[in-house]
TORKOL-164361 format. One record per atom (N, C-alpha, C): residue number from 1; residue in three letters; atom name; x, y, z. Coordinates in steps of 0.1 Angstrom, whole numbers, plus 2048, in hexadecimal, padded with zeros to 3 digits. Layout:
! TORKOL-164361
+-----+------+------+-----+-----+-----+
| seq | type | atom |  c1 |  c2 |  c3 |
+-----+------+------+-----+-----+-----+
| NUM |  ALA |   CA |   X |   Y |   Z |
...
+-----+------+------+-----+-----+-----+
! end
This chain:
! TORKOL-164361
+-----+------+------+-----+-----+-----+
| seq | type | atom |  c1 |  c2 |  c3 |
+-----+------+------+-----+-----+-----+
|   1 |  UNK |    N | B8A | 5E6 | C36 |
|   1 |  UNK |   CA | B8F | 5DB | C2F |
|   1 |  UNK |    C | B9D | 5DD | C2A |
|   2 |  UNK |    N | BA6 | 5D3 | C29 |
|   2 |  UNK |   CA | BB8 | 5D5 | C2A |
|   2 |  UNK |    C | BB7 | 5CB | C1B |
|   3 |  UNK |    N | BC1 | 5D2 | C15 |
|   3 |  UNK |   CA | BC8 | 5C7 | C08 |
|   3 |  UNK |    C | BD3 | 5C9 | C12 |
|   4 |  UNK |    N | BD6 | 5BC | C13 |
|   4 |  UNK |   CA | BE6 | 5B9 | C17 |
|   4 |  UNK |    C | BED | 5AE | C0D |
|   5 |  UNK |    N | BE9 | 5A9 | C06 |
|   5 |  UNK |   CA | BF3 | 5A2 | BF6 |
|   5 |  UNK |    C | BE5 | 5A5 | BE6 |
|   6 |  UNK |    N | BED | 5A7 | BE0 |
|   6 |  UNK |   CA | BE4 | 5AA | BD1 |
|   6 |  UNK |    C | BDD | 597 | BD1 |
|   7 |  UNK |    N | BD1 | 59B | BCC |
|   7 |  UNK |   CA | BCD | 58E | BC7 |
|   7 |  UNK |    C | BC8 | 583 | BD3 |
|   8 |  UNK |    N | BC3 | 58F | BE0 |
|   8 |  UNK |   CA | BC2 | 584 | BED |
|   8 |  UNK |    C | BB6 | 58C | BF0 |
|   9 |  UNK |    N | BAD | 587 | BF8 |
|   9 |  UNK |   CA | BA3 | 58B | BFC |
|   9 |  UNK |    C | BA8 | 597 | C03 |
|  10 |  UNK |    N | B9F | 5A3 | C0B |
|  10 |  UNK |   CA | B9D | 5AA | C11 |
|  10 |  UNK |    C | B9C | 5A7 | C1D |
|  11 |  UNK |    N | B9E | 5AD | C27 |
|  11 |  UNK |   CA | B9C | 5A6 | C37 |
|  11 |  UNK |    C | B99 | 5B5 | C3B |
|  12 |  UNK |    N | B90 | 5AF | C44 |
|  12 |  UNK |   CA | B8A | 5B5 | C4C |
|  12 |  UNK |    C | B92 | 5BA | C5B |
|  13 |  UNK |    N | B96 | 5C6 | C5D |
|  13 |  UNK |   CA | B9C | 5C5 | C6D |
|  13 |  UNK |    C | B98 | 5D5 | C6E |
|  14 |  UNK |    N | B9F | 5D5 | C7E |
|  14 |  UNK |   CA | B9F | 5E3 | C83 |
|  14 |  UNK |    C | BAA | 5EC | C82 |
|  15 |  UNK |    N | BA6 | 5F6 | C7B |
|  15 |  UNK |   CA | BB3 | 5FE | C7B |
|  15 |  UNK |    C | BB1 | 60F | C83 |
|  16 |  UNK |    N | BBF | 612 | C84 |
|  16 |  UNK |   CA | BBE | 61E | C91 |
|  16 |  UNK |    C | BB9 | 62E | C86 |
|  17 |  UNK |    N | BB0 | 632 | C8C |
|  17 |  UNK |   CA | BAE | 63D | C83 |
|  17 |  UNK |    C | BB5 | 647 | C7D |
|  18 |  UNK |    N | BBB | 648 | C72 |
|  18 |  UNK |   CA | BC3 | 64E | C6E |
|  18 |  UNK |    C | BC4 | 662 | C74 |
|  19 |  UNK |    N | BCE | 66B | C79 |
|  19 |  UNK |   CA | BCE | 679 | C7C |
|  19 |  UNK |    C | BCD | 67A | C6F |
|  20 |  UNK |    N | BC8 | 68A | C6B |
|  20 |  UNK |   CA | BCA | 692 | C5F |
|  20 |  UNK |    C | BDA | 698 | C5F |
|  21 |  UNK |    N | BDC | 697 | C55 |
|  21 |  UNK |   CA | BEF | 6A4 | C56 |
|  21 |  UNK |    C | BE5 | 6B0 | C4F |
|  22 |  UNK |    N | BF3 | 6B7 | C52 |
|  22 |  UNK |   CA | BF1 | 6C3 | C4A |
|  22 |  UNK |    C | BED | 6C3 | C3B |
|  23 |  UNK |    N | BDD | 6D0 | C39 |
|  23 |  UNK |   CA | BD8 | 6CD | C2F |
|  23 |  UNK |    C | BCD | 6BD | C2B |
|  24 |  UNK |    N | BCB | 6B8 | C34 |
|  24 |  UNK |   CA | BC4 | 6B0 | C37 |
|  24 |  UNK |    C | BB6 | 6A9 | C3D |
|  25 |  UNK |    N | BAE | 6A7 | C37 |
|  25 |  UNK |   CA | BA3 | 6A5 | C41 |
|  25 |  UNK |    C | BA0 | 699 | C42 |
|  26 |  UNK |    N | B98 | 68E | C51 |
|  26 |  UNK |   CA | B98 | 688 | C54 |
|  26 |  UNK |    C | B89 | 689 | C50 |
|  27 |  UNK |    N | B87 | 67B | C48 |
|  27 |  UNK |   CA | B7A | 677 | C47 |
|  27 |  UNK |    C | B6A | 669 | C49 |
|  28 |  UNK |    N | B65 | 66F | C51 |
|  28 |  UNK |   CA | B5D | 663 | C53 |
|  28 |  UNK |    C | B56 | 65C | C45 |
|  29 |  UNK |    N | B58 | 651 | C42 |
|  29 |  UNK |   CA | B51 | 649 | C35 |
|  29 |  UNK |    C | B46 | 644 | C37 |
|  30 |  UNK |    N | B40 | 64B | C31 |
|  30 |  UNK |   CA | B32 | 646 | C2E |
|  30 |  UNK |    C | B2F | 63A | C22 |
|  31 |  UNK |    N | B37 | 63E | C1A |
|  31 |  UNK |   CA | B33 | 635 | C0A |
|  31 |  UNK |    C | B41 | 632 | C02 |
|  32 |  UNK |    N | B42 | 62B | BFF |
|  32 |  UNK |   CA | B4E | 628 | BF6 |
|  32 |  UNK |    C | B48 | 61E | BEB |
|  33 |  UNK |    N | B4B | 623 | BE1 |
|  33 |  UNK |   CA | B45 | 618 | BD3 |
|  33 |  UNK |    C | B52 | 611 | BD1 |
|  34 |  UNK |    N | B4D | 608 | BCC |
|  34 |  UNK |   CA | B55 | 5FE | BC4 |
|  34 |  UNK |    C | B5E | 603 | BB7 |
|  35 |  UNK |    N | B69 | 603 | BB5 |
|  35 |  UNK |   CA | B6B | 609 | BA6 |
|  35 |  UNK |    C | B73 | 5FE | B9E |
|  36 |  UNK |    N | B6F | 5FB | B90 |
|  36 |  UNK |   CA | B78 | 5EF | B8B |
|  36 |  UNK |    C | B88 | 5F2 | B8F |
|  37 |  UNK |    N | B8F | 5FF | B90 |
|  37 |  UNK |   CA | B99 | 5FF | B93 |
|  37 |  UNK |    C | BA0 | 5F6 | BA3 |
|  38 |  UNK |    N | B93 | 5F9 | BAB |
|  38 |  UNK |   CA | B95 | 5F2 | BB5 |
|  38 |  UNK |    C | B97 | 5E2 | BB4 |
|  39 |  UNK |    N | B91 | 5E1 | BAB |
|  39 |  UNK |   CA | B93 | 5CE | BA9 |
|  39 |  UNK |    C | B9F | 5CD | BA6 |
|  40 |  UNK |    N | BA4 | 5D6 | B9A |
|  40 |  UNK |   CA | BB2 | 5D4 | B94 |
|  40 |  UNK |    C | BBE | 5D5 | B9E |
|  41 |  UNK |    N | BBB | 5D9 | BA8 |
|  41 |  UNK |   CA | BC2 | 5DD | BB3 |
|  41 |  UNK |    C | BC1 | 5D2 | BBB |
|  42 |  UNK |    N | BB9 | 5CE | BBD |
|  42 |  UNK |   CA | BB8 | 5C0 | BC6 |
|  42 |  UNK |    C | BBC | 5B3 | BBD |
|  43 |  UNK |    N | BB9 | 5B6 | BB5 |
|  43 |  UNK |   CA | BBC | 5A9 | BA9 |
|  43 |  UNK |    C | BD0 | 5A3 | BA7 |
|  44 |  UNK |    N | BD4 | 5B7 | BAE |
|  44 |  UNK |   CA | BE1 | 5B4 | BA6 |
|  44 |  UNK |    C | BE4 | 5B6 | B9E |
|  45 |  UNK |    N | BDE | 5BE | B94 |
|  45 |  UNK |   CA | BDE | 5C3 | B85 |
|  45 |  UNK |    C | BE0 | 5CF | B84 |
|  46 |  UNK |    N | BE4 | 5D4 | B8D |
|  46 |  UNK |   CA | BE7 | 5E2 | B8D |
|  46 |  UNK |    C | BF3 | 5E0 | B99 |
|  47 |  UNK |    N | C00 | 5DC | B9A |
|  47 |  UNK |   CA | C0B | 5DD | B9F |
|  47 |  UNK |    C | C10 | 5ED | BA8 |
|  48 |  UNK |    N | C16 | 5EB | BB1 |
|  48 |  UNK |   CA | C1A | 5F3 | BB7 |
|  48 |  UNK |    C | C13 | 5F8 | BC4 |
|  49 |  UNK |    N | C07 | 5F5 | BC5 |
|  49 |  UNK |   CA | BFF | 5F9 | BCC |
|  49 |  UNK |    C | C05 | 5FC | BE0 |
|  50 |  UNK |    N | C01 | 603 | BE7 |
|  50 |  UNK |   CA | C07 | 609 | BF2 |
|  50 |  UNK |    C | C05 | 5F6 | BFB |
|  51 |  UNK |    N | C0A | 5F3 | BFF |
|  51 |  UNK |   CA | C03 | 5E7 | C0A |
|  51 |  UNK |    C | C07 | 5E4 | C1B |
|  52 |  UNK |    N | C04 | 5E5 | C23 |
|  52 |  UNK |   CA | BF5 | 5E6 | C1F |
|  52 |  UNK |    C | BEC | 5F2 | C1E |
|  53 |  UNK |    N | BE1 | 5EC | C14 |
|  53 |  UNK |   CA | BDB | 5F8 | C11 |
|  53 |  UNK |    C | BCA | 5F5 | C13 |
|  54 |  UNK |    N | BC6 | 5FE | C19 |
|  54 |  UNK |   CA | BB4 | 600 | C19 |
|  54 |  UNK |    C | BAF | 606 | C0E |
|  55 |  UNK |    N | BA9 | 600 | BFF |
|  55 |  UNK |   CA | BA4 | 606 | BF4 |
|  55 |  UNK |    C | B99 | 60C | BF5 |
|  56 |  UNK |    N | B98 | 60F | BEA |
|  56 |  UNK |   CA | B8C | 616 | BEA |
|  56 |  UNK |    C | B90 | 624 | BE6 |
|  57 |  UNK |    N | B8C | 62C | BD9 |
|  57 |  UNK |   CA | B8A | 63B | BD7 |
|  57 |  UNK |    C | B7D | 641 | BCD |
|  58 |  UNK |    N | B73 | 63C | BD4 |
|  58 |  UNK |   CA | B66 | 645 | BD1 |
|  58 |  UNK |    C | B60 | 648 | BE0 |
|  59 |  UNK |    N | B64 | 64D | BE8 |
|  59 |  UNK |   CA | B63 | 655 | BF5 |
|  59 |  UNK |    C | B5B | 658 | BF0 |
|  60 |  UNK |    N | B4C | 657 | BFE |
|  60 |  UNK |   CA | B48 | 665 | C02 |
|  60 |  UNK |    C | B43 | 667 | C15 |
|  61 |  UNK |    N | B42 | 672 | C1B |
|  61 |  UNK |   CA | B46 | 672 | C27 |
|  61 |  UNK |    C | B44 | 680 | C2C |
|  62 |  UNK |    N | B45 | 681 | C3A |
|  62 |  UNK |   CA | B46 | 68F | C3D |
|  62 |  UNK |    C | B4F | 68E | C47 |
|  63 |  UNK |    N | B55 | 6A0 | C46 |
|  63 |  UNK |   CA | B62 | 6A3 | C4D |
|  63 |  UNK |    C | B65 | 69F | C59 |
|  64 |  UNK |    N | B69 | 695 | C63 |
|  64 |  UNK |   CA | B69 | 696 | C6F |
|  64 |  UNK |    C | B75 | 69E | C77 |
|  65 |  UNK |    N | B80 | 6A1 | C73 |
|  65 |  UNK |   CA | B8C | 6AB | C7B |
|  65 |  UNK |    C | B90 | 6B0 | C67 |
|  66 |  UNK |    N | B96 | 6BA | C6D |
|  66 |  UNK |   CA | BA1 | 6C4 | C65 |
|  66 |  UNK |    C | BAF | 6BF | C69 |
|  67 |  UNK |    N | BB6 | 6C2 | C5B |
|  67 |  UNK |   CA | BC7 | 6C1 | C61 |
|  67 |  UNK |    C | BC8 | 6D3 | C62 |
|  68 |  UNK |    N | BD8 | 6D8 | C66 |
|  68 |  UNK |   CA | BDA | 6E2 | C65 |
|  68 |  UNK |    C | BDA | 6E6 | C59 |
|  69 |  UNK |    N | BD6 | 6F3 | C56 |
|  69 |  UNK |   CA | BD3 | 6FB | C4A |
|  69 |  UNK |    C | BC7 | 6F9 | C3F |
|  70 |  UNK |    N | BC0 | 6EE | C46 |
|  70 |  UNK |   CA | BB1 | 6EC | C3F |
|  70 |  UNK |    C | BA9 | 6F7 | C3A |
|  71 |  UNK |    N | BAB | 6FF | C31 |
|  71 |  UNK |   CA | B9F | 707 | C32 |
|  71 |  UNK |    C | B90 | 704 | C23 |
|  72 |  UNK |    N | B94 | 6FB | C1B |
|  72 |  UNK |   CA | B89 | 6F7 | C13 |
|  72 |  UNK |    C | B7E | 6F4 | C18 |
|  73 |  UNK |    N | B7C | 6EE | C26 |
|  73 |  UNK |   CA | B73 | 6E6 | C2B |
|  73 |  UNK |    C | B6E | 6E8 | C3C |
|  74 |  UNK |    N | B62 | 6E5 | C40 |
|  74 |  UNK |   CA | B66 | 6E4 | C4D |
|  74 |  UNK |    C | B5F | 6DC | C51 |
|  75 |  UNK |    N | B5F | 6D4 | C5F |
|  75 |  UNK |   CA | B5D | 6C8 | C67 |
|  75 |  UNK |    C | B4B | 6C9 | C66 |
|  76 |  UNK |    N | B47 | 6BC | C5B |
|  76 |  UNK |   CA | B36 | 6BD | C59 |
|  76 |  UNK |    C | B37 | 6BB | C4E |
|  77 |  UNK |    N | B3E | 6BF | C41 |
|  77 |  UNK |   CA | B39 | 6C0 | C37 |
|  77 |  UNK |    C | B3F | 6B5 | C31 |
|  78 |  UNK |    N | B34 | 6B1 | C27 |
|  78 |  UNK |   CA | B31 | 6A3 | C20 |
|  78 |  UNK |    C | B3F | 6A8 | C12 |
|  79 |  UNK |    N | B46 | 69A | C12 |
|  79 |  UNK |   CA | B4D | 69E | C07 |
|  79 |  UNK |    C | B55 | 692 | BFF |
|  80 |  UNK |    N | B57 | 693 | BF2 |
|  80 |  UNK |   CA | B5B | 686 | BEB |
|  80 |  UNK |    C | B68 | 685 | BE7 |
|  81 |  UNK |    N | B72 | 67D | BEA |
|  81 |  UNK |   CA | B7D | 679 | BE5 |
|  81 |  UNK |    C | B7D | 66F | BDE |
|  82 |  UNK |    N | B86 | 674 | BD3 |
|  82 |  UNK |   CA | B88 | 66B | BC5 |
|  82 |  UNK |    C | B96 | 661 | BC6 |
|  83 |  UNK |    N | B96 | 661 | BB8 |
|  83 |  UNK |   CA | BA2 | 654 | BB4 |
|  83 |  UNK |    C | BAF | 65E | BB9 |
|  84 |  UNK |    N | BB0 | 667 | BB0 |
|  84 |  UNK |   CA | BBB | 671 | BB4 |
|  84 |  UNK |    C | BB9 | 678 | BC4 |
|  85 |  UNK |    N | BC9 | 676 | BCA |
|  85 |  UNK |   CA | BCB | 679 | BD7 |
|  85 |  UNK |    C | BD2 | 682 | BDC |
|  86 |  UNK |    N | BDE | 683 | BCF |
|  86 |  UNK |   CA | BEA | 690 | BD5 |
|  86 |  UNK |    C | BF2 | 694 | BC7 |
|  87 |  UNK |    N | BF6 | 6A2 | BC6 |
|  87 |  UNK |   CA | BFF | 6A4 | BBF |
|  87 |  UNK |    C | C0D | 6AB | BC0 |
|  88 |  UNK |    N | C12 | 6AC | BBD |
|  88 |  UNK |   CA | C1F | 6B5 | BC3 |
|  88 |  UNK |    C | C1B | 6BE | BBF |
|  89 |  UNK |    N | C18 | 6C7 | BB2 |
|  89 |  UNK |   CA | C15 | 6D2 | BB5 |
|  89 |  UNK |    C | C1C | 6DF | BAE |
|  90 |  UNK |    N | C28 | 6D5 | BA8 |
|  90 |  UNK |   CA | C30 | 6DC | BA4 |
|  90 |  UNK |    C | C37 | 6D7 | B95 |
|  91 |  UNK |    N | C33 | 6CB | B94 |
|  91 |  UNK |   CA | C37 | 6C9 | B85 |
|  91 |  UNK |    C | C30 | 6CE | B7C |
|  92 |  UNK |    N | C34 | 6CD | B6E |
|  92 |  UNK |   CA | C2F | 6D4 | B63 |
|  92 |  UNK |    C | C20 | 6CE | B63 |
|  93 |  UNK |    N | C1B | 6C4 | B67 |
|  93 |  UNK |   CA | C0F | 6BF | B63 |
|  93 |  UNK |    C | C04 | 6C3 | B69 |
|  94 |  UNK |    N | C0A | 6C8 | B77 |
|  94 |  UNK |   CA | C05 | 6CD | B86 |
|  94 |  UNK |    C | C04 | 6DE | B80 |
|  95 |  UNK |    N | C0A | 6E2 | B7D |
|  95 |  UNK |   CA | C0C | 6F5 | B79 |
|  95 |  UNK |    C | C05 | 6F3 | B6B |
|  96 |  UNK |    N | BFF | 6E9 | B64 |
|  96 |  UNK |   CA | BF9 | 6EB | B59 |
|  96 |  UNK |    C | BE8 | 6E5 | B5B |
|  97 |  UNK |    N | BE6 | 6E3 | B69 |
|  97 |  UNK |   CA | BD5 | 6DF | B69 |
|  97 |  UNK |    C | BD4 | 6CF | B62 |
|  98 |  UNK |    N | BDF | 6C4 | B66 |
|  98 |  UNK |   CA | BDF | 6B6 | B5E |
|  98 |  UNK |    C | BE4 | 6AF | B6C |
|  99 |  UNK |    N | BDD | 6B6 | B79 |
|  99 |  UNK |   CA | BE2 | 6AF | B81 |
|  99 |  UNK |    C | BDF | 6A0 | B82 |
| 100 |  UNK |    N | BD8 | 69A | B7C |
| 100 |  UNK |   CA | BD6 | 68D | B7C |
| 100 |  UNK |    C | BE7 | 687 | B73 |
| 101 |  UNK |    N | BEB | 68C | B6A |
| 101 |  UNK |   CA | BF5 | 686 | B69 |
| 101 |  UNK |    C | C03 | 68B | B6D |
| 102 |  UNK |    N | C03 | 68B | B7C |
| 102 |  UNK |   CA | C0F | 692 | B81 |
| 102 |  UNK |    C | C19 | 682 | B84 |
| 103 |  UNK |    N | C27 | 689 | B84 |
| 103 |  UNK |   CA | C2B | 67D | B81 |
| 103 |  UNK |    C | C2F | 676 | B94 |
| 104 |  UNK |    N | C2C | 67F | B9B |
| 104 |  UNK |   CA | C2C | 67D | BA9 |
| 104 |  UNK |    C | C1C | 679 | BB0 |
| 105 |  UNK |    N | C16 | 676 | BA5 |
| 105 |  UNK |   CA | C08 | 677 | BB0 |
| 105 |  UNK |    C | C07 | 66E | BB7 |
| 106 |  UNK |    N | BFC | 667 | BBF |
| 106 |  UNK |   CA | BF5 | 663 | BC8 |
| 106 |  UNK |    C | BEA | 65E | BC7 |
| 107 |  UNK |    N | BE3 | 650 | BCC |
| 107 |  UNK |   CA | BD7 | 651 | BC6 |
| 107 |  UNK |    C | BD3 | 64A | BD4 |
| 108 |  UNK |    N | BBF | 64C | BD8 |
| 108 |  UNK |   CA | BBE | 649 | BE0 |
| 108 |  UNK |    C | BB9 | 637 | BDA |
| 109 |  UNK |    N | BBC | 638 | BEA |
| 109 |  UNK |   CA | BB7 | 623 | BE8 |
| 109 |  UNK |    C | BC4 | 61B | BDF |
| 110 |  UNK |    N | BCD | 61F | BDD |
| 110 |  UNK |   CA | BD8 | 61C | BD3 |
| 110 |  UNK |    C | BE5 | 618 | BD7 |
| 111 |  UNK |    N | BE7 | 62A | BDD |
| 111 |  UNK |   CA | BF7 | 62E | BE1 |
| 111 |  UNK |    C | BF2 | 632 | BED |
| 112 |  UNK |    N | BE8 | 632 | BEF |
| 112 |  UNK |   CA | BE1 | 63D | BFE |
| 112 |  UNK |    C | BD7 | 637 | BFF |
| 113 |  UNK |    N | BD4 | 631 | C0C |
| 113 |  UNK |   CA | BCA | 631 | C13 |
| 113 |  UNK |    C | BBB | 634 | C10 |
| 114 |  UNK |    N | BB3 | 62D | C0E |
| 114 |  UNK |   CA | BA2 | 62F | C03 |
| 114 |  UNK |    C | B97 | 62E | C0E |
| 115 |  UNK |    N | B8E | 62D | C0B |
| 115 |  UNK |   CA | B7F | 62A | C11 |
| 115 |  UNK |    C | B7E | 622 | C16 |
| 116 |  UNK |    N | B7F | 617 | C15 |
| 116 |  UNK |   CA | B7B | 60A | C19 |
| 116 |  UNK |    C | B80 | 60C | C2A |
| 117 |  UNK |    N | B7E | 610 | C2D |
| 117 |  UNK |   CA | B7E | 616 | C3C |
| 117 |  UNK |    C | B72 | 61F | C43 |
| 118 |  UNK |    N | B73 | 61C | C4E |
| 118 |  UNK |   CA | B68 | 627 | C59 |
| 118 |  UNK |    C | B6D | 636 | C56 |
| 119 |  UNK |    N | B7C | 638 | C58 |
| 119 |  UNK |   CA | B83 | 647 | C56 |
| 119 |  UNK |    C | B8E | 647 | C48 |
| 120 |  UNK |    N | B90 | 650 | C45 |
| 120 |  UNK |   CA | BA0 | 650 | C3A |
| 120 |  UNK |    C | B9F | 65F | C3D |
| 121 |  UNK |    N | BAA | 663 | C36 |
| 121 |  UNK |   CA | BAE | 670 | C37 |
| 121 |  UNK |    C | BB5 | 673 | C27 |
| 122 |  UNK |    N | BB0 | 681 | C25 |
| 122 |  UNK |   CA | BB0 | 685 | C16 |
| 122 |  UNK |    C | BB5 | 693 | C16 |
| 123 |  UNK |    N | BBF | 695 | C0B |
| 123 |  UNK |   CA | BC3 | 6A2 | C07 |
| 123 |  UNK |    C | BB8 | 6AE | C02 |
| 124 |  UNK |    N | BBA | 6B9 | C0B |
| 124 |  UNK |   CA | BA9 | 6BD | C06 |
| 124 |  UNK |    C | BAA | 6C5 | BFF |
| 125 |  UNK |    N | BB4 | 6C5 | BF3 |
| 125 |  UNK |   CA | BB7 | 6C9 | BE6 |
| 125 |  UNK |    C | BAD | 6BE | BE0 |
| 126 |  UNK |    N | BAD | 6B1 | BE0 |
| 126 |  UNK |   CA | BAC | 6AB | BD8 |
| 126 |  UNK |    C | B96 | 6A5 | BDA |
| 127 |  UNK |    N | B94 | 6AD | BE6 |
| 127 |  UNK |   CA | B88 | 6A7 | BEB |
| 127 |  UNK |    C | B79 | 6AE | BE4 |
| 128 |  UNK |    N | B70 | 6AE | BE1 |
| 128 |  UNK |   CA | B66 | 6B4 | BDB |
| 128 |  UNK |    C | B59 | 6B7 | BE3 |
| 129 |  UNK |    N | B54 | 6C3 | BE5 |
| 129 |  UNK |   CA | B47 | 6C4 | BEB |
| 129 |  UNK |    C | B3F | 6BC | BE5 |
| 130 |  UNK |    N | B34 | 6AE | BEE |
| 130 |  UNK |   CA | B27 | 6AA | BE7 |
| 130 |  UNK |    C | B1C | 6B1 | BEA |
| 131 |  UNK |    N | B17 | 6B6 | BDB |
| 131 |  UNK |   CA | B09 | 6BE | BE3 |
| 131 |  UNK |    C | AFC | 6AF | BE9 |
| 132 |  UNK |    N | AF3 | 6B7 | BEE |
| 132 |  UNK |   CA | AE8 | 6B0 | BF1 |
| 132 |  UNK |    C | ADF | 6AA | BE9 |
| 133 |  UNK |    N | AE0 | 6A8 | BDD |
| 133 |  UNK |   CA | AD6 | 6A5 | BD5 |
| 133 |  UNK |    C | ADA | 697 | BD3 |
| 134 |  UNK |    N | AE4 | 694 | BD5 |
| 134 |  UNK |   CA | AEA | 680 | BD8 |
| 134 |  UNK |    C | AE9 | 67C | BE4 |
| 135 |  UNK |    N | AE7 | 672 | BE4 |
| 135 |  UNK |   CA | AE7 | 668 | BF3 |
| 135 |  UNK |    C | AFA | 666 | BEF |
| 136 |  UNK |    N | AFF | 65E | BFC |
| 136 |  UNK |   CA | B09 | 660 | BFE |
| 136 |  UNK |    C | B10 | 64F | BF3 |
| 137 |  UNK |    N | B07 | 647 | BF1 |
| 137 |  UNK |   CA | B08 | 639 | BEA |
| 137 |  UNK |    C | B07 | 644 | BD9 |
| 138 |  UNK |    N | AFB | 64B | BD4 |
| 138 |  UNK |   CA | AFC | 64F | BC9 |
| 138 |  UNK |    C | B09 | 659 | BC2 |
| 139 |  UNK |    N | B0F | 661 | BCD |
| 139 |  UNK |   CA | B18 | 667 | BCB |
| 139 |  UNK |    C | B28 | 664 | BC6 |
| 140 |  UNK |    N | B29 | 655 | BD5 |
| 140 |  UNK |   CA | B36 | 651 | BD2 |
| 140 |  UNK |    C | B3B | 649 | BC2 |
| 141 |  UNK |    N | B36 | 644 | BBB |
| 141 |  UNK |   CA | B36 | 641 | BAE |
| 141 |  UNK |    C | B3C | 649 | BA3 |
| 142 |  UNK |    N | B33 | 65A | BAA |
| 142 |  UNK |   CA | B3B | 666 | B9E |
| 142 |  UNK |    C | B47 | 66B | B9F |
| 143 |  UNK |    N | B4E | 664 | BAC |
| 143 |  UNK |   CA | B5B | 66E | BB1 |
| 143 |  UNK |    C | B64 | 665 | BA7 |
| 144 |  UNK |    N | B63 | 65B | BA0 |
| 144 |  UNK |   CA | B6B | 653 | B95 |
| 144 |  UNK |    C | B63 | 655 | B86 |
| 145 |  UNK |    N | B5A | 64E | B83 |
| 145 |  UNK |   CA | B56 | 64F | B75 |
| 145 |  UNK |    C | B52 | 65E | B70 |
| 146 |  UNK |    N | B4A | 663 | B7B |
| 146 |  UNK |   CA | B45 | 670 | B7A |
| 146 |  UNK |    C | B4E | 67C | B78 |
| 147 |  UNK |    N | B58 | 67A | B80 |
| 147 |  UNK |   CA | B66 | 682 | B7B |
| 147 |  UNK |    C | B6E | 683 | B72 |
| 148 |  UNK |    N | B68 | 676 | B6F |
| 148 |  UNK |   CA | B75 | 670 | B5E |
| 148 |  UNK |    C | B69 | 67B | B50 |
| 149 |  UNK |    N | B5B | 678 | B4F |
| 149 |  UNK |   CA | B54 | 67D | B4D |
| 149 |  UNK |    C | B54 | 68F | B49 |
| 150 |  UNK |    N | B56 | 692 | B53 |
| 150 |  UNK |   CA | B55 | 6A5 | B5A |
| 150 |  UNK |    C | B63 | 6A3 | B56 |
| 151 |  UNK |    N | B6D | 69F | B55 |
| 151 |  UNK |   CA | B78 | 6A4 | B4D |
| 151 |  UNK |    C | B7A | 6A3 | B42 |
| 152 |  UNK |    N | B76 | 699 | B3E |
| 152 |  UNK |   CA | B74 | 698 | B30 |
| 152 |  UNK |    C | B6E | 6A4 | B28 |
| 153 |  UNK |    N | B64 | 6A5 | B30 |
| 153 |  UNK |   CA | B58 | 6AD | B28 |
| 153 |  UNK |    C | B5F | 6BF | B29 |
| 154 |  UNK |    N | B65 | 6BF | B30 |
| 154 |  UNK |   CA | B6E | 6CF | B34 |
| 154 |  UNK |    C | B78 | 6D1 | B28 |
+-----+------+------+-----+-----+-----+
! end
């Protein structure tokens, strides 16, 4: 599903499956939840957004290719990508563990390419092992509220 104008339906088409780059893994989607931010994103209430853009960041999925230098992960394993997509890595907020407020980030479904697709591809810095005790519908929900949650609580 494609946002191609804020405030317009979703359309449905086919798109070419995205390669992984480096540090990258390509992933098959299984589940993508709905997140209010997603509406706000579709709504238009959240400006700036990549366009076009395929939303969606409560991923979950398993690996289907590696980019170069993957080593977190390997081709099979079930795994969840969140709101946050990339950091530089190098600002003060990045070298202090506040990567969510980096002033270069990324976010999937946003600025980057989300779920709402058969494939996406995710920085596998940013990707999380799901264990087995979730179906892949119960899981994708935690990679946003559940995160905000587990940070909080840290």
């Amino acid at each position: 599903m494609v946002l191609d104008h804020p405030s317009k339906p979703l359309r449905r088409t086919s798109v070419v499956k995205p390669d992984p780059g480096p540090g990258q893994l390509l992933i098959q989607v299984h589940a993508c939840a709905v997140c209010r931010t997603d509406l706000h994103i579709v709504d238009g209430e959240l400006t700036d957004a990549k366009l076009p853009l395929i939303p969606g960041h409560e991923i979950v999925g398993k690996v289907a290719q590696l980019g170069d230098g993957v080593v977190r992960f390997k081709i099979g394993d079930r795994v969840g990508v969140p709101w946050l997509g990339w950091t530089c890595g190098t600002c003060s907020y990045c070298r202090n563990g506040q990567e969510n407020l980096c002033d270069h980030g990324k976010f999937t479904g946003y600025t980057i390419d989300g779920g709402y697709a058969e494939y996406t591809v995710a920085d596998q810095r940013f990707c999380l092992p799901i264990p087995d005790g979730y179906n892949d519908a119960e899981a994708a929900p935690l990679l946003c509220a559940g995160l905000i949650g587990y940070r909080s609580l840290v």
